[in-house]
C-alpha positions in Angstrom: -19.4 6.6 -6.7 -16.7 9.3 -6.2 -14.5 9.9 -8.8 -11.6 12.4 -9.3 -11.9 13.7 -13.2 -8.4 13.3 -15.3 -6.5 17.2 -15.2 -8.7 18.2 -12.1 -6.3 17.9 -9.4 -2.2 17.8 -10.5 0.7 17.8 -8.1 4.5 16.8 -8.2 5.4 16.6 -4.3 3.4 14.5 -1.8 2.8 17.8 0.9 1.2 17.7 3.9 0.2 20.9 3.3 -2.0 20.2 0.8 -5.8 20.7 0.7 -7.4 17.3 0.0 -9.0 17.1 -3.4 -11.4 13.7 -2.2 -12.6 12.5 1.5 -13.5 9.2 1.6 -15.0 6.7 4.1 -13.2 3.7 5.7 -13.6 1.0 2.9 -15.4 3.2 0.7 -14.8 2.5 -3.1 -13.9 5.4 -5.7 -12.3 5.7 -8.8 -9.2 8.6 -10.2 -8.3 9.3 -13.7 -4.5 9.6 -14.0 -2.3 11.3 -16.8 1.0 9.6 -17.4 4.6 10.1 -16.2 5.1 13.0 -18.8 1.6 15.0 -18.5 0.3 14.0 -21.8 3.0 12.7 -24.2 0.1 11.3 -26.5 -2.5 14.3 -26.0 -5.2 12.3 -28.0 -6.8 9.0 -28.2 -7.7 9.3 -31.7 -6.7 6.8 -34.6 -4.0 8.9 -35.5 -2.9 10.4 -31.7 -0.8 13.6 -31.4 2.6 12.6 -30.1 4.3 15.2 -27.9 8.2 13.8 -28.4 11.5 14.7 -26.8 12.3 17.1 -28.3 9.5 20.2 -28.7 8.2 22.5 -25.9 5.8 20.4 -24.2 8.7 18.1 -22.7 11.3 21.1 -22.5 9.1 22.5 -20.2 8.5 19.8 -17.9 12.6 18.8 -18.2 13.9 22.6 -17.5 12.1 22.2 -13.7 14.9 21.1 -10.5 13.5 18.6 -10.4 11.9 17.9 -13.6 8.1 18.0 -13.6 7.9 14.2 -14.2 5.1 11.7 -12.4 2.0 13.7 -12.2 0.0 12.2 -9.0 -3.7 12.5 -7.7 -4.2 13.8 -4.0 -4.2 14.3 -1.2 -7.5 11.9 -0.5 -8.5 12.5 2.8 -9.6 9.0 4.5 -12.2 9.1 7.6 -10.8 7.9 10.6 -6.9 8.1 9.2 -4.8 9.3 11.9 -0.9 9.3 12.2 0.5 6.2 13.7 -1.9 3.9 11.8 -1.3 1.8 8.8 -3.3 2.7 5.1 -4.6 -0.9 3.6 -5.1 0.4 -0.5 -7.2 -2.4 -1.8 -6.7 -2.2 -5.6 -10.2 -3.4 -7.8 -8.9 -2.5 -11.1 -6.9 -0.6 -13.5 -7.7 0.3 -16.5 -4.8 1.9 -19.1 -6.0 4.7 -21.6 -6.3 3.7 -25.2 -2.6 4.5 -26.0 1.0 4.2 -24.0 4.5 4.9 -24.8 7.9 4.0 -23.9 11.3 4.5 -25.7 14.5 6.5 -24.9 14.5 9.3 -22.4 17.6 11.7 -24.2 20.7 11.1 -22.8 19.2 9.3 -19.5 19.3 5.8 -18.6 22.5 3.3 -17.9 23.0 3.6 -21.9 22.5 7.3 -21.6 26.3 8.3 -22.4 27.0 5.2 -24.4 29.7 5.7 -27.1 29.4 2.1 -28.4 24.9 1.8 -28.3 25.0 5.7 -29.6 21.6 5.3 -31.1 20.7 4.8 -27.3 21.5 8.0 -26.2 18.8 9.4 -28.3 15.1 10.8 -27.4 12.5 8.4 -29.2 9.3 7.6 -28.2 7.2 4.0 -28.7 3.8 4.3 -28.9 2.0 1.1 -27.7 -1.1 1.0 -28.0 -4.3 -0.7 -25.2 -6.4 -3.3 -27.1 -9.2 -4.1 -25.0 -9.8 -7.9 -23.7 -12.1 -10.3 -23.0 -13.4 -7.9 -20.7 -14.5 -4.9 -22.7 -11.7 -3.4 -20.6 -8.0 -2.5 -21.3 -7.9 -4.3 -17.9 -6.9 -7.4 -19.2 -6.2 -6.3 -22.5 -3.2 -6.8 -25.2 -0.1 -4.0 -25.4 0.5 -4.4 -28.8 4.3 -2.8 -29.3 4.5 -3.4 -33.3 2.6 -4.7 -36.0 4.5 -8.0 -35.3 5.0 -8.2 -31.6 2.5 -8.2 -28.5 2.1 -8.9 -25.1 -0.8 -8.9 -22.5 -0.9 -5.8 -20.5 -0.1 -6.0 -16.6 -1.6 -2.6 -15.6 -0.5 -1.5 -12.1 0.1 2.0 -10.4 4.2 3.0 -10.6 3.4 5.8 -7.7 1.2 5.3 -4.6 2.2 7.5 -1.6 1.0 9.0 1.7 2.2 12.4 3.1 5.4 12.3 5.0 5.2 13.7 8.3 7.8 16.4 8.2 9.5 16.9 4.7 8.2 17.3 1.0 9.4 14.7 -1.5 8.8 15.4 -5.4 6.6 12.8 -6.6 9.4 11.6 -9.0 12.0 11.4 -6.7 10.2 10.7 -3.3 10.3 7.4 -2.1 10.6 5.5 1.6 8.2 3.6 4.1 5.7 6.1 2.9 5.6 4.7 -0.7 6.2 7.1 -3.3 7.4 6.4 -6.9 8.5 2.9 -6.3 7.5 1.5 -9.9 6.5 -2.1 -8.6 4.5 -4.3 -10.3 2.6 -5.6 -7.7 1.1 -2.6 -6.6 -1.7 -4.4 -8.8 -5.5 -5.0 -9.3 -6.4 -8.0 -6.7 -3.4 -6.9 -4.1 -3.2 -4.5 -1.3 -0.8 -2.2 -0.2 0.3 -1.3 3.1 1.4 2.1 3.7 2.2 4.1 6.9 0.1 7.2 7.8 1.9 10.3 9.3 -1.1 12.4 9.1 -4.7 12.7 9.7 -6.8 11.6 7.1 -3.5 9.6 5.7 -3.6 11.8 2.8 -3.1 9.2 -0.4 -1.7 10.3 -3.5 -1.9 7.9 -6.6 -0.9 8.7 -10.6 2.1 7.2 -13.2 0.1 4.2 -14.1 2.1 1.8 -16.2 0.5 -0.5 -18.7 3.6 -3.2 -18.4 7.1 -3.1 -17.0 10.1 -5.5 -17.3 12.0 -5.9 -14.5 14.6 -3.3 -13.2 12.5 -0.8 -15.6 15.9 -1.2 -17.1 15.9 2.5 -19.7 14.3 4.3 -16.8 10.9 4.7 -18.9 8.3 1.9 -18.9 4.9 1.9 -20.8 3.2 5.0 -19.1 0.1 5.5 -19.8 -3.1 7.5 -18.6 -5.6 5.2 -16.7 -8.7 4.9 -15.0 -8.1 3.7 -11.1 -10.8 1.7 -9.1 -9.6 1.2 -5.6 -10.8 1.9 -1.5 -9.1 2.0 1.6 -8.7 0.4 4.8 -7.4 2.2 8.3 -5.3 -0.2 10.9 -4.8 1.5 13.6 -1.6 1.8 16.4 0.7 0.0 13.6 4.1 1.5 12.2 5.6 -0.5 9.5 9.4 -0.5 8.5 8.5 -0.1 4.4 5.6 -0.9 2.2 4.0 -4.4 2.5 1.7 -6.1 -0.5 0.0 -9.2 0.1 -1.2 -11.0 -3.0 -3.8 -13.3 -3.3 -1.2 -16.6 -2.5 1.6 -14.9 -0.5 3.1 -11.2 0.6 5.8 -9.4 -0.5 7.7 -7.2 1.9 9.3 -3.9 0.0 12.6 -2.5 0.6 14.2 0.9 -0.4 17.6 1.6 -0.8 21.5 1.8 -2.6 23.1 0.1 -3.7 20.6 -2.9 -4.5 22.2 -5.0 -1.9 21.1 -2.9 0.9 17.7 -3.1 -1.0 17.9 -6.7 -0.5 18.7 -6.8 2.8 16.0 -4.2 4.1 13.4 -6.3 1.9 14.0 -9.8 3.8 14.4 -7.9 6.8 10.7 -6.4 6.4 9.5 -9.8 5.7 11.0 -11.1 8.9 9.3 -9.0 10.8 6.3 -9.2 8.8 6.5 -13.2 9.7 7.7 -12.6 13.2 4.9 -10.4 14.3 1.8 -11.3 12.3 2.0 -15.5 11.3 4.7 -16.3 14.5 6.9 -17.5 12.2 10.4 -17.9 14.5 13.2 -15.6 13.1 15.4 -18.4 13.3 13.4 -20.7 11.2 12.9 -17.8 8.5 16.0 -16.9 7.8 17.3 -20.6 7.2 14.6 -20.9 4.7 15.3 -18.1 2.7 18.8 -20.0 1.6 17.1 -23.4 1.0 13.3 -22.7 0.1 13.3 -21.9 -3.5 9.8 -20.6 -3.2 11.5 -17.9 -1.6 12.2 -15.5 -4.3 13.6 -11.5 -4.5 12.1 -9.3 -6.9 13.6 -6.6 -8.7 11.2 -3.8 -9.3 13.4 -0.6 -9.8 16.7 0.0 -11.0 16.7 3.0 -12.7 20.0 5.6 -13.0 18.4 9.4 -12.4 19.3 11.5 -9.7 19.0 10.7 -6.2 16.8 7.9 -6.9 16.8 4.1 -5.3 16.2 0.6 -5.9 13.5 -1.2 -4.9 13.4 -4.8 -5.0 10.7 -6.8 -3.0 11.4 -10.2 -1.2 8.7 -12.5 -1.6 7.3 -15.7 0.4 4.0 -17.5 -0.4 1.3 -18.3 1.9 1.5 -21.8 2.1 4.9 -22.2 3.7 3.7 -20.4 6.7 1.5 -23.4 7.8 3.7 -26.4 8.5 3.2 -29.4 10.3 5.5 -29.1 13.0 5.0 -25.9 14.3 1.5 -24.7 12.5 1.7 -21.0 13.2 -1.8 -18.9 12.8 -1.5 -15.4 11.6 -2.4 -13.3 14.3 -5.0 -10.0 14.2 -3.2 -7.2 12.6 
């Protein structure tokens, strides 16, 4: 199997101009090695790990860049038979966080960031949470254990998954749109697939800023980032163009949408999933968007809502699979 060695390969843009680091066949599964969002804030994963902080040279370094040299990603990965105009299908197997994450307090970032009333929010602190391994063997399906007294189970998923735009050069902390990019959502999971457009031969994937959990919103702007191990191929449909990403999860699909303020997220979401239901499972327009006011199974999801720079929110609007069958009409998804 092909695998892409933590440290090998680093970038901060998603460039078309890049050389490709990986080629891989249609459907062909590989693994990469990620470092987190901050290029090593825990350098070791020893019982007693090195912690870089906020406040020494490491992170000064990375923070003094225009942009800041923030979300380290994998790529380009060249896929056989990618062309522009056709659709990447990312089929996640697994993701497995290093032995250590961190979250905390970015210095004076976040929506408390300037807070005169929460001042202790305002300053740099890093939480160390560290990876127990589950029933598994693996960190896969693990236990995030935040204290001594509290814990949770880890929902490992990749924050940034991107193709090459056609034209322009996003940094991979800033870039985001119907090519992916550092969307933080939490679906972008082991079991799920991700849709991306392709605006280049060979699609050109980049992947990094695994996170080992996330609330929603990723409220502070800093979730648990972690290093990880990625285990994943990919699909080519070809002659498609989508409006944003689309997930589809093992019981229903999530459309994505990209925007500000988070209303507009909201409406390019549902409007994704419209035509998402329109084109693929005949779903009439009509029908659809009278259920999205009286289904409750009908739900928005807010993945992103973080407060740096030029930055968006991304929410997803979500619909399960077993709506799209009903007894009157009995729509049949059709070939993609």
């Amino acid at each position: 199997m092909k695998i892409l060695k933590r440290g090998k390969v680093q970038k901060y843009a998603f460039d078309n101009r890049d050389e490709p680091c990986l080629y891989v066949e249609s459907g062909e599964t590989f693994q990469v090695e990620t470092d987190d969002a901050l290029s090593g804030m825990i350098s070791d994963d020893s019982d007693d790990p090195t912690i870089q902080g906020f406040s020494g040279k490491h992170f000064s370094e990375l923070a003094d860049a225009t942009p800041g040299l923030f979300n380290p990603v994998v790529g380009p990965i060249f896929i056989e038979g990618c062309h522009s105009g056709d659709v990447v299908a990312v089929d996640i197997d697994w993701v497995d966080p290093w032995r250590y994450g961190f979250s905390g307090i970015l210095p004076k970032i976040g929506p408390l960031g300037d807070s005169l009333r929460y001042h202790e929010c305002t300053e740099g602190h890093v939480q160390v949470i560290e990876h127990l391994k589950g029933p598994s063997g693996f960190t896969r399906d693990g236990t995030a254990k935040y204290s001594e007294n509290l814990s949770w189970p880890l929902e490992p998923f990749v924050g940034t998954l991107a193709t090459a735009p056609e034209r322009e050069v996003f940094t991979s902390v800033l870039g985001q749109g119907p090519f992916g990019g550092n969307i933080d959502c939490r679906d972008v999971c082991a079991g799920h697939t991700i849709y991306l457009n392709s605006y280049n031969e060979g699609g050109l994937l980049y992947i990094g800023d695994v996170h080992g959990g996330q609330g929603d919103t990723e409220f502070t702007g800093i979730a648990d980032e972690t290093r990880a191990t990625v285990q994943l191929s990919c699909r080519v449909i070809s002659n498609k163009r989508l409006p944003c990403v689309r997930i589809e999860k093992p019981e229903s699909i999530v459309a994505i949408g990209i925007n500000l303020p988070m209303e507009h997220a909201v409406y390019d979401a549902t409007d994704n999933l419209m035509q998402w239901l329109a084109d693929e499972y005949e779903v009439p327009p009509k029908d659809l968007y009278i259920r999205m006011s009286c289904d409750p199974a009908f739900r928005i999801r807010t993945y992103q809502m973080v407060r740096l720079q030029t930055i968006q929110h991304v929410v997803g609007a979500e619909y399960p699979k077993s709506r799209l069958f009903d007894a009157i009409n009995s729509p049949t998804k059709v070939n993609r």
